[in-house]
C-alpha positions in Angstrom: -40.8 40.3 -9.6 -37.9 38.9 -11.2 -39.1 35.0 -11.4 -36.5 33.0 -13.1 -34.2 35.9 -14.2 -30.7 34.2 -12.8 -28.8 38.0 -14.2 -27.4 40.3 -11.3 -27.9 43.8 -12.5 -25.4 45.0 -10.1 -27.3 48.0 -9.5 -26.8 49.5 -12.9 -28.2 50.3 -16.1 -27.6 48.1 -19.4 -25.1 50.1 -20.8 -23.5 50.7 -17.4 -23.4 47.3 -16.3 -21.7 46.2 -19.7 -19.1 48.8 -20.1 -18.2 48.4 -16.4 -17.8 44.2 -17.2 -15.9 45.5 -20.4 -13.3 47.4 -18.4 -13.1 44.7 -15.8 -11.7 42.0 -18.2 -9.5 44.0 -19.8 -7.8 45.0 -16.9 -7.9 41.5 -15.7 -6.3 39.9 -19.4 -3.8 42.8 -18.8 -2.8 42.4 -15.0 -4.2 38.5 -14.9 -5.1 39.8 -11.1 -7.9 42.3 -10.0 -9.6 42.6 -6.3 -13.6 43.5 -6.8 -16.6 42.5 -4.6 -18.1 39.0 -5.0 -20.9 39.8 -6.8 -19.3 41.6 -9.5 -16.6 39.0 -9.4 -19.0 36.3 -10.7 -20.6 38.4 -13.3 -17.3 39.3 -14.6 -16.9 35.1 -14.6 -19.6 34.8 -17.3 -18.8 37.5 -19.2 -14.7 36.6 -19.5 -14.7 33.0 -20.1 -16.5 32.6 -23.2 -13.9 35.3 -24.9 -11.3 33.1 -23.2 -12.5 30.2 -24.8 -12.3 32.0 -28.3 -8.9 33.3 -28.1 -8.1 29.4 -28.6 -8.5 29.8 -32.0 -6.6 32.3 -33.4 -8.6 33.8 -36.8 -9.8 36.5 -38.6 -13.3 35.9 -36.9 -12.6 34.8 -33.6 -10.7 38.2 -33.1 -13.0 40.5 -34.7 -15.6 38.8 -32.4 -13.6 39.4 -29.0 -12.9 43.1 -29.9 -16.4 43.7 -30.1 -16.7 42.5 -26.7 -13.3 44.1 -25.3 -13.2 47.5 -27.7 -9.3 47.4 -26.9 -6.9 46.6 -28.9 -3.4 45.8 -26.6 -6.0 43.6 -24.4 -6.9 41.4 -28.0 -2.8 41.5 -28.9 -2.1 40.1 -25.3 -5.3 37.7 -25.1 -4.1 36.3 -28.3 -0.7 36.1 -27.4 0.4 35.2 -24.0 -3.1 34.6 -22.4 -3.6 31.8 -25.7 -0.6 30.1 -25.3 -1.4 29.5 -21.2 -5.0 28.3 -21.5 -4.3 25.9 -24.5 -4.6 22.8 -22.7 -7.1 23.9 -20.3 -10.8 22.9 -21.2 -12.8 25.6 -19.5 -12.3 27.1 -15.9 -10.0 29.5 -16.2 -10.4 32.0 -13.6 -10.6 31.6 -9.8 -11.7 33.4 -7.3 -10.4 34.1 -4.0 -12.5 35.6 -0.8 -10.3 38.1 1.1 -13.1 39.5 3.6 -15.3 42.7 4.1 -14.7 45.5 3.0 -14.8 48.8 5.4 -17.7 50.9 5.3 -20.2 48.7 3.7 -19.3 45.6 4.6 -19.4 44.5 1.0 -17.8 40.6 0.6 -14.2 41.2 -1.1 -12.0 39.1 -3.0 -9.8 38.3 -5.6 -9.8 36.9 -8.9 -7.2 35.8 -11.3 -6.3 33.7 -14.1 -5.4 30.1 -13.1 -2.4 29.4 -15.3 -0.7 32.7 -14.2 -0.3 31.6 -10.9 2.9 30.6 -10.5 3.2 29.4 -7.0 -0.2 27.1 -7.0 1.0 25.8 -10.0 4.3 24.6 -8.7 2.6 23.6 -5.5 0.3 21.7 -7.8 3.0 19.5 -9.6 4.7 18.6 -6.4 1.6 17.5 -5.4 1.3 14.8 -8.4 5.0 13.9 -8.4 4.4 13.2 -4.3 1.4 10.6 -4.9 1.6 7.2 -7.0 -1.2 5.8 -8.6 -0.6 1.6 -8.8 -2.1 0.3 -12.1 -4.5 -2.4 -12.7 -1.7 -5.0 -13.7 0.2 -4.9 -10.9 -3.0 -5.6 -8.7 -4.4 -8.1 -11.0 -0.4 -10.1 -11.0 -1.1 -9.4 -6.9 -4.3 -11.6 -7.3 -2.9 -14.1 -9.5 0.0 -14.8 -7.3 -2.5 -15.3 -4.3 -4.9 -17.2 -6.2 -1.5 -19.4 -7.1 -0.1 -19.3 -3.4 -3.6 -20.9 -2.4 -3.5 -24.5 -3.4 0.0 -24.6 -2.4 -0.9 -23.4 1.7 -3.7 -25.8 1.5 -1.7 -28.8 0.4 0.8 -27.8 3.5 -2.2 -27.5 6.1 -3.2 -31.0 4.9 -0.3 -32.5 5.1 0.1 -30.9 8.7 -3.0 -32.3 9.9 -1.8 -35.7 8.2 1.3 -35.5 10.5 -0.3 -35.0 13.3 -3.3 -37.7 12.6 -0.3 -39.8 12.7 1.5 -38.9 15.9 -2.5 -39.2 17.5 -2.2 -42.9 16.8 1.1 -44.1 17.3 1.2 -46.6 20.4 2.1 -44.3 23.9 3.5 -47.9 25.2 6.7 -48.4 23.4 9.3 -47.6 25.8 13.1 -48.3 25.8 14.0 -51.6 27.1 16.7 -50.1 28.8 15.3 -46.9 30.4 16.0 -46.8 34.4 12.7 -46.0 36.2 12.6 -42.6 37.3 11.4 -42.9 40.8 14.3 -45.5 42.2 14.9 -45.4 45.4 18.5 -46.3 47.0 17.5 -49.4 48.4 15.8 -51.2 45.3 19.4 -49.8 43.7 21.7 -51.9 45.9 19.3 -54.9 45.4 20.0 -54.9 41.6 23.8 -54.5 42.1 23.7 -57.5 44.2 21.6 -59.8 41.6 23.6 -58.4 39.1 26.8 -59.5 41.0 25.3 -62.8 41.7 24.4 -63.3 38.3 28.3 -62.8 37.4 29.1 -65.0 39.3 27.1 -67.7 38.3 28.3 -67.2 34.9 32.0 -67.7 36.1 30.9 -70.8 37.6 29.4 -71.9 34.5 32.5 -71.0 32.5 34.5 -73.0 35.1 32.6 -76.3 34.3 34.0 -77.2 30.9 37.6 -77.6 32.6 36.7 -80.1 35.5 35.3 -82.2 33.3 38.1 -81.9 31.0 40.9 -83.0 33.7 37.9 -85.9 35.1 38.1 -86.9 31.5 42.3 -86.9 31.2 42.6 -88.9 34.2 40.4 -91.4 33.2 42.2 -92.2 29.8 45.6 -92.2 32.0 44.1 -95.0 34.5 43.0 -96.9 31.1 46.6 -97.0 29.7 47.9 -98.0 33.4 45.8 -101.1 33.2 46.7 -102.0 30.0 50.6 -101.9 30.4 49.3 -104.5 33.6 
């Protein structure tokens, strides 16, 4: 029983399975590309990362180390080289792996597997990506939260003030009308009325006016008729 033993034989013998892995990362440092089944795929995974890893540092150890693994020379120069300068930045993660299908015959789960950084079109896909989406920063949303927090007292002295104004409209007397507002509903008859006592009343006021110079004449007469019986 194979209780707690997480490694996939493949099928193989020791020195089978490890020279098969061996030629399997060197032809995927070389080509940065290979199509293999899925299971070999992530056995390959843990075998190739770790001498990834150690290609960061380029020395006299790290190299001697990763040809024992490799046993292949060009594959160290181009790990070294090209591979290095790639995976600098990258902490970890440096394959991927693709599923493509079946395979014919055995029905065996496909796919592809390559080196992350040497994909060019993913990579360009990748950085349109970030350039697309904006990130807003914790300033401008804490400004955003000042300025309501500021904006607040302000609206609440304008809905007082509101409710003020209309407190005061509430109580202002409803029976202070215009003097001189015609009713609404007159009718033509109540109209002629008023012309006529507004005639009359012109009237009257003529005759009023006329007073003053009857008794002025009464008064001239009288002050002749004196002077007549005095010249007697």
């Amino acid at each position: 029983m194979r209780h707690g033993n997480s490694i996939n034989h493949l099928s193989r013998t020791y020195g089978h399975r490890k020279a098969m892995l061996r030629n399997m990362a060197v032809s995927l440092i070389l080509n940065k590309r290979i199509n293999t089944t899925l299971a070999k795929a992530k056995e390959l995974r843990k075998f190739v990362e770790p001498v990834l890893t150690r290609s960061k540092a380029d020395t006299m150890h790290n190299r001697r180390m990763v040809f024992a693994d490799l046993q292949d020379k060009e594959a160290v120069k181009e790990l070294f080289g090209k591979v290095a300068e790639k995976i600098a930045t990258r902490p970890g993660g440096y394959t991927r792996i693709i599923k493509t299908g079946f395979r014919l015959g055995d029905a065996a789960e496909m796919c592809m597997m390559e080196l992350v950084d040497f994909n060019e079109l993913l990579l360009a896909d990748s950085a349109s990506r970030k350039a697309k989406t904006t990130r807003r920063s914790r300033s401008s949303s804490k400004k955003t939260a000042s300025s309501v927090a500021s904006a607040a007292p302000l609206m609440g002295q304008a809905s007082v003030e509101e409710e003020t104004a209309a407190v005061l409209v509430s109580e202002a007397p409803l029976d202070e009308a215009p003097v001189d507002a015609a009713p609404m509903d007159e009718s033509p008859m109540e109209a002629s009325v008023a012309t006529e006592e507004s005639s009359l009343e012109v009237n009257t006021d003529d005759s009023v006016a006329e007073l003053p110079s009857v008794e002025i004449s009464e008064s001239e007469e009288g002050k002749a008729a004196d002077e007549d019986s005095k010249e007697a």
